[in-house]
DRENSE-763270 format. One line per 5 residues: number of its first residue (from 1); their letters; for each residue x, y, z of C-alpha. Coordinates in steps of 0.5 Angstrom, whole numbers, plus 500, padded with zeros to 3 digits. Layout:
N
NUM> a> X/Y/Z; ...
END
This chain:
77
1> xxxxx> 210/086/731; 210/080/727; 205/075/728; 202/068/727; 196/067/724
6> xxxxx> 192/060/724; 186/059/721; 182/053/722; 175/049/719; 171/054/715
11> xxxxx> 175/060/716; 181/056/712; 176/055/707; 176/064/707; 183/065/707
16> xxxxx> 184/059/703; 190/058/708; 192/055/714; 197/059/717; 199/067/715
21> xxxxx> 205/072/718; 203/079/718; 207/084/721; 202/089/726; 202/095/728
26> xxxxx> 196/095/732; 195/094/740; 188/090/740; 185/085/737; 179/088/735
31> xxxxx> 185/093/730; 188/087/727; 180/083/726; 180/089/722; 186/089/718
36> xxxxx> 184/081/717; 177/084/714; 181/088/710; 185/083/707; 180/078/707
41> xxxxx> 173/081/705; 169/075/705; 171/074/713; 166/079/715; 161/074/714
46> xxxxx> 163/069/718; 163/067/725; 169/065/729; 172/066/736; 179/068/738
51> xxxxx> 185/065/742; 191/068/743; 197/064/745; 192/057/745; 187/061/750
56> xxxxx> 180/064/748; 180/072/748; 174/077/747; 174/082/742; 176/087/747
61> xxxxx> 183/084/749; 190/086/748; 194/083/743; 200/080/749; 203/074/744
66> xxxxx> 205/073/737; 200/067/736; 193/069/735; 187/063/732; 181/064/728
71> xxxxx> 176/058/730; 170/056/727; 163/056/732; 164/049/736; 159/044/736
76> xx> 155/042/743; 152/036/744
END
């Protein structure tokens, strides 16, 4: 399945992109972290959450929709 990748704050930086299309064969989210580790080394030190179709996901989830964000820590206040 093709999917959309966003990447945003810090985790742009990483990347040094803001969005990618990458063709995925896996099932869940944790397989396609893993495959964003492979391309992007520098990505296993950061910390960031997922969201899937603009919804926060856990590592463990499905992968349901073709649109996937890597998002910086939020801040509190």
């Amino acid at each position: 399945m093709q999917l959309r990748i966003k990447y945003f704050g810090q985790i742009a930086e990483v990347t040094q992109k803001e969005e990618d299309t990458i063709e995925f064969q896996g099932a869940s989210i944790s397989e396609l972290i893993e495959a964003l580790y492979s391309k992007y080394s520098a990505l296993k030190y950061e910390n960031f959450q997922v969201a899937q179709n603009q919804e926060l996901v856990s590592i463990e989830s499905k992968i349901t929709g073709n649109e996937i964000a890597l998002l910086p820590p939020f801040a509190g206040g």
